[in-house]
N, C-alpha and C positions, 0 to 999 in steps of 0.2 A: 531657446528660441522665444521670441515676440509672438505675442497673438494680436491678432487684426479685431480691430473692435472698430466697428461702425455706430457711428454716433449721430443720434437721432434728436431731436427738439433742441435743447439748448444747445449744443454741442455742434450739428448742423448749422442753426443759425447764426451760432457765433463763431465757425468756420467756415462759413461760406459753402454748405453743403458737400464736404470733402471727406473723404476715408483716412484714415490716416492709422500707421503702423506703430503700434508701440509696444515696446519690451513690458516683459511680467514685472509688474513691483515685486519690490522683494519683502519676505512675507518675516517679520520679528518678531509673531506673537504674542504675549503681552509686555514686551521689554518697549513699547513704544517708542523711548529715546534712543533707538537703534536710528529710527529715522530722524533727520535733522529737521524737517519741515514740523515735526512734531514738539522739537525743543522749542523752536522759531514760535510755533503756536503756543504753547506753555506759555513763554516770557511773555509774549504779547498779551495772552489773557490776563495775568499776573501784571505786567506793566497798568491796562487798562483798570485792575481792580483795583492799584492805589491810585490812579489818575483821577478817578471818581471819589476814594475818600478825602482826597486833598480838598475836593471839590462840595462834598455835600457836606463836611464836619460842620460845617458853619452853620449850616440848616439847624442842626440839631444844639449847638453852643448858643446859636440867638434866644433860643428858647430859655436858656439856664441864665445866661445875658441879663435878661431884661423881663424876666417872674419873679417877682417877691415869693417868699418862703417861709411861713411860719411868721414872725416880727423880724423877720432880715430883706428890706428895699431891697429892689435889683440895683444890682452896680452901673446900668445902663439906663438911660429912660429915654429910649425910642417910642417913636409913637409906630402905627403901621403903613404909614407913609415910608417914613426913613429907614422902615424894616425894609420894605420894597426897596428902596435904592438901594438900602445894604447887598441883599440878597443877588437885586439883579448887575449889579455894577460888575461880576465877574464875566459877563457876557459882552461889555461893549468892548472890552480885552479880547475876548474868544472870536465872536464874530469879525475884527476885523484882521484876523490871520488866517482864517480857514484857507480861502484864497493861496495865500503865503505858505499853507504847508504843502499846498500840493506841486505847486512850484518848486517850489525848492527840493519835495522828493524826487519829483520827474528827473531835477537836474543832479543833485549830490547823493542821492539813495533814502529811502525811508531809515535806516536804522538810527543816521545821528539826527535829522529831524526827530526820532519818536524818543531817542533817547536826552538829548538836551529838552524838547520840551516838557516831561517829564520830570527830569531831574532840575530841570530848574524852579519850575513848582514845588518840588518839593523841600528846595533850600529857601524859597522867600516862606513856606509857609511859617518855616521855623521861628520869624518876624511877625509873626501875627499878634502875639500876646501885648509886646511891646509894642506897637502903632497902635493898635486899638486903642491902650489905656493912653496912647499919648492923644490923639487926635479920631474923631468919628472919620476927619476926612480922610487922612492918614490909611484908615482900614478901604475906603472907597478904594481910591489910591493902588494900594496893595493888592486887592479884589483883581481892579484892572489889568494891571502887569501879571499878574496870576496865569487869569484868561488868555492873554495874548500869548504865554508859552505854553499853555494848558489850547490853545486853537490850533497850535499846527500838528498834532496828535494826531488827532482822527485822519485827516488826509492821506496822512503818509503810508498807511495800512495798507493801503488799493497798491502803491509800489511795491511794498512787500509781497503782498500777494502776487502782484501778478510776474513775483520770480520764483515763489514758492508754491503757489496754489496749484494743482495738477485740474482741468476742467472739473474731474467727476469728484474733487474732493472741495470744490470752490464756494461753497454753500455753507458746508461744518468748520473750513476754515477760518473765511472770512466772519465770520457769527462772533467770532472768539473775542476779539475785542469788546462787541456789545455786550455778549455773557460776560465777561470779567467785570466790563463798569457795574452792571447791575448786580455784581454779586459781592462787588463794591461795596455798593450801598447797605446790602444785605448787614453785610456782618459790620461797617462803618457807624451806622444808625445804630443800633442796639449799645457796641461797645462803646461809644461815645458817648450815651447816655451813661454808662455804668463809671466813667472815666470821671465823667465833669463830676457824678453825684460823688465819687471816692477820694476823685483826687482834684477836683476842681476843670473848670471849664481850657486854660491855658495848656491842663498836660493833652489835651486832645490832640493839640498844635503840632505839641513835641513830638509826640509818637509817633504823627502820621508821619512826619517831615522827615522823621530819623528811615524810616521805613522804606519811603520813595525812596532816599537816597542810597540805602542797599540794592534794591531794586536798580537802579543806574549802573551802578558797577557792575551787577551781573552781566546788564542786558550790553552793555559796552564789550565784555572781555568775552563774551561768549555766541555773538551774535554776528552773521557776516549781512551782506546787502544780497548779496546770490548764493545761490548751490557751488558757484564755478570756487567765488572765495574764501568756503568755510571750510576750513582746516580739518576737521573733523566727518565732511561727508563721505559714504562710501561710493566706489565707484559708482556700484549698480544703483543707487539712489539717484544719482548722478546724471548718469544715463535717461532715467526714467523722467525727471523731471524735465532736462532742456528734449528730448525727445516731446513728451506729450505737452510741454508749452509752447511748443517750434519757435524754441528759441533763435533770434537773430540778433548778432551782437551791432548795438548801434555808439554812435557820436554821442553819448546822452548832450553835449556842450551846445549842438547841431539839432536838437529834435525841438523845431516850429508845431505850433496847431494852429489847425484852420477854426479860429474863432468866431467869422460869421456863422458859418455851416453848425456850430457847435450848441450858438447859441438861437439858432433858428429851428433846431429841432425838434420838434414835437415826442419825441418818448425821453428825451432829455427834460422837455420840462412838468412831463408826467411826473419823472422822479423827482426833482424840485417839489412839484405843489406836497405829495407825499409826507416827502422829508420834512414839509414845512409845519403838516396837519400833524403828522404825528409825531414831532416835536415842541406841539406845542402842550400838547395832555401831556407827554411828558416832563417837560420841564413844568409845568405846574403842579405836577404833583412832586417832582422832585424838590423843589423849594416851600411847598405851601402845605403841604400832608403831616410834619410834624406840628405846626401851627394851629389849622383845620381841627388836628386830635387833640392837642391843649385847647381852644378854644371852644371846641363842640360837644366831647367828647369827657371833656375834662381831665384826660388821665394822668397821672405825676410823670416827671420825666423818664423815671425807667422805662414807665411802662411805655411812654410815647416813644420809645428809641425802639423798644423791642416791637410795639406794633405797627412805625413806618417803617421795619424792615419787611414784614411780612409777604408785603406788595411783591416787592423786588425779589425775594425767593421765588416765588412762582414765576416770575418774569423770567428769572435767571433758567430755573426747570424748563420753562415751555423754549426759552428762546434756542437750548441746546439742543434739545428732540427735534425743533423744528428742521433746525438744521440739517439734521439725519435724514430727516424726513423728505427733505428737498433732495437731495443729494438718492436716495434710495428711487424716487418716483423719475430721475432723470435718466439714474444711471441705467434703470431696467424700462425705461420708453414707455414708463406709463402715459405720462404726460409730457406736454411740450414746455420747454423753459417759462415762454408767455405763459401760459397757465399757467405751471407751476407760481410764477412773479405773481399775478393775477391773482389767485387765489387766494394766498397768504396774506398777500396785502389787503384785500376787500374782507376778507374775512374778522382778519384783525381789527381794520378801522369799523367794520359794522357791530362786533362784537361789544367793543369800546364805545360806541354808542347809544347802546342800550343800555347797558350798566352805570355808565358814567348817571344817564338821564336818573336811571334808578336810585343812583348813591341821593342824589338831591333831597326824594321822597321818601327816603326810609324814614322810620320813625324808631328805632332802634338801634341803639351801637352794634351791636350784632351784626346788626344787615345791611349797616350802612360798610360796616368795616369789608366782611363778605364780600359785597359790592366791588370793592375798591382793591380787592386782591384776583378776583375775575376779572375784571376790567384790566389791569397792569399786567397780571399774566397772561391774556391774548395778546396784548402787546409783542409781548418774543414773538407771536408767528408774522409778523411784518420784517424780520430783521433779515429772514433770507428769503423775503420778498424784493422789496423797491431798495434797500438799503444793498444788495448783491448785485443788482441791476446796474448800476455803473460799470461792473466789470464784464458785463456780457457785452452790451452796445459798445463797448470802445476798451477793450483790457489794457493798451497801451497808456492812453489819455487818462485813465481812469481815478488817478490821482488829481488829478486838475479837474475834471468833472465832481468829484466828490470834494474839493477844496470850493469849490463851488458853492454845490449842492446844501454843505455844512454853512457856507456862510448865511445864506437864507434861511435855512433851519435854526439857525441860532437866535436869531431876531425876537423869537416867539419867549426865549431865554431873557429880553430887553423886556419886552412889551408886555409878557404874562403879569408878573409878579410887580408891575407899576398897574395896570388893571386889575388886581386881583385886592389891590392894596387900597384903590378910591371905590370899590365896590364895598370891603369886607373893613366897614368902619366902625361897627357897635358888635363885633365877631359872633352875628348871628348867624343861626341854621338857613334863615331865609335869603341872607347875602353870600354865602355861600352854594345855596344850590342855584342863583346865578352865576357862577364860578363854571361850576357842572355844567350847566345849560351850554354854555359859551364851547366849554371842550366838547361837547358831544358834535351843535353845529360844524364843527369847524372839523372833527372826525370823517362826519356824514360826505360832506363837501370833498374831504379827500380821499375816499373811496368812491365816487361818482366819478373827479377827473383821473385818477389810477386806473380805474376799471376800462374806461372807456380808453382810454390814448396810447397806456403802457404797451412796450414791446421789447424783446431781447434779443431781437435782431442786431447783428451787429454792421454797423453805420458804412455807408461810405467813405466817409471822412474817418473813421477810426484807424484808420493803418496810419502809420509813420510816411510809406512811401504815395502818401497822398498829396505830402504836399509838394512832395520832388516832381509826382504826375504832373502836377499845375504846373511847377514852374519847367519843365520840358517841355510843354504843351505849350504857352506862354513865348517861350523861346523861337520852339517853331512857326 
């Protein structure tokens, strides 16, 4: 028998205040990959952790790049202007497909979206050694095309989810992508430094490239687009999941959105400013923290690899618990989903504001480092804040709202590290903690309009048979 669970805060307001009946999950103990939503999540975490070393190796290679060593020139002689363009050029690739992936999941499924863009980053990065040393532009170039199939990634996630995620599981699911990048970086940063100092800056390339492209193969031969098409589900999994998603099979060829309605909406562009602010401390530390510690800090490369992962472990810790955490406080009605969004997110960006302000004025490697691993680790509790919030107001769209959503968030990925770079020209403490200044601003700013506007109500406009309503309406 099914037990009746009435569902309260998010659950209500992203069902329309409905009861609704569903079968007992079925219980595997610690065999997890009993359940398929669990492999689904696995790969996904795993896909997004080399997504992201593809992605930051280079942070940590410019370093080796372009620092003399002992009586050995760098092989590079960037200034930090051209570090900036380097750095940021994989972004005017990224931002202009975010858009592109969510589209394209809505209409052919997230898996070959996440898996070709993936896999195909990781076959160009295999090309990095050689463009580099042929042409600086060459690397710009490759950067770019990087981005652009490294951009329809994230989007495609909200379709997956919203065939796999069950509501009360939608918080520790969806996180799984973020935890994977950042845990990415974790272990990316350290070994990269260990890589360039052993075997030279080029095999970083190799490695990573060889690695995505294992990762491809799994996630291709072992991953479906639904519950209905994987080979591998059990019934009773089956059941439980198009049961508690109420599923309804549509045209994907056929599903319009209502674009005005979409883009007039106010908790739609709560998440926007959000994603924006807090994309932007993020990517600034994500490009500019191994730099920051070479230049302020002074540390050799290892150690600069080992201590700009730090950040990211805690990041990675907090971002999982949080998840739990949301998911715990929904499932038993502590709190209402808007809270719950609300909370995490204000608390994280106010959190991040204070520390950040702080890293500026330490006078200590200690305290400034401290700083800067508090600070990154509040971080995780925004991620099943405003970053899950797509999928309450509109689970269907939700791909296209967060194709969106990523495309302005990435911007700050353009704009930080060409800022960060005609600021930080004699790589002093003092030009740097305007660096700090700037993120904490722009933190503050996005916990004021989050706070005040956010909501997890689910939309008018977010049904599918919304736009059939118009056009019957319209008819008549």
């Amino acid at each position: 028998m099914g037990k009746k669970i009435e569902f309260k805060g998010s659950i209500s307001e992203s069902i329309d205040e409905v009861q609704l009946t569903i079968p007992k999950d079925v219980d595997v103990g610690w065999k997890f990959w009993k359940k398929r939503r669990n492999v689904v999540g696995l790969l996904v975490f795993l896909g997004f952790f080399m997504s992201n070393s593809l992605r930051v190796n280079l942070s940590i290679a410019v370093v080796v790049m372009t620092t003399s060593t002992g009586n050995v020139k760098p092989e590079f002689d960037w200034n930090s202007d051209l570090r900036g363009v380097i750095l940021g050029s994989f972004f005017y690739g990224y931002t202009a497909t975010q858009f592109l992936g969510g589209y394209l999941s809505s209409k052919i499924g997230g898996k070959k979206v996440l898996g070709v863009g993936i896999g195909a980053t990781a076959l160009l990065t295999l090309t990095t050694p050689l463009l580099t040393r042929t042409s600086v532009y060459l690397l710009i170039f490759l950067r770019i095309v990087m981005g652009l199939f490294e951009g329809v990634t994230f989007p495609s996630t909200n379709s997956i989810w919203a065939n796999w995620a069950p509501p009360t599981e939608r918080s520790k699911l969806s996180t799984l992508p973020f935890s994977g990048s950042t845990a990415g970086a974790v272990i990316a940063m350290p070994l990269s430094s260990i890589i360039a100092a052993r075997l030279g800056w080029p095999a970083i390339f190799y490695i990573n490239g060889l690695m995505g492209l294992i990762w491809f193969a799994a996630w291709m031969y072992f991953i479906s687009d639904t519950p209905r098409d994987d080979p591998w589900i059990s019934v009773s999994e089956l059941e439980y999941l198009e049961k508690t998603l109420c599923k309804i099979e549509n045209n994907k060829k056929n599903i319009s959105h209502p674009w005005k309605e979409m883009l007039t909406s106010v908790p739609v562009w709560a998440i926007f400013v959000a994603h924006f602010c807090g994309m932007w401390g993020y990517h600034t530390m994500v490009m500019q923290l191994p730099l920051f510690i070479e230049n302020v800090l002074h540390f050799e490369i290892e150690k600069t690899g080992f201590v700009s992962a730090l950040p990211y472990l805690g990041l990675t810790i907090v971002m999982v618990l949080s998840g739990h955490i949301a998911d715990y406080l929904l499932s038993n009605n502590y709190l209402s989903t808007t809270m719950v969004r609300k909370t995490l997110t204000c608390a994280s960006f106010i959190g991040q504001t204070i520390f950040m302000t702080l890293t500026g004025f330490m006078s200590t490697s200690v305290a400034v480092i401290l700083c800067i691993i508090i600070s990154f680790s509040i971080d995780g509790l925004s991620t099943p804040g405003y970053v899950v919030n797509y999928l309450d107001i509109a689970p269907q769209r939700a791909s296209i709202l967060l194709g969106m959503g990523k495309t302005i968030a990435t911007l700050p990925g353009i704009i930080s590290p060409t800022v960060t770079g005609y600021i930080v020209k004699n790589k002093t403490a003092e030009e740097w903690r305007i660096v700090f200044m700037i993120v904490s601003i722009i933190y503050l700013f996005g916990a004021i309009i989050y706070g005040t506007f956010a909501s997890s109500k689910k939309q008018k406009w977010a049904d599918e048979s919304y736009d059939r309503t118009k056009i019957n309406d319209n008819i008549l």
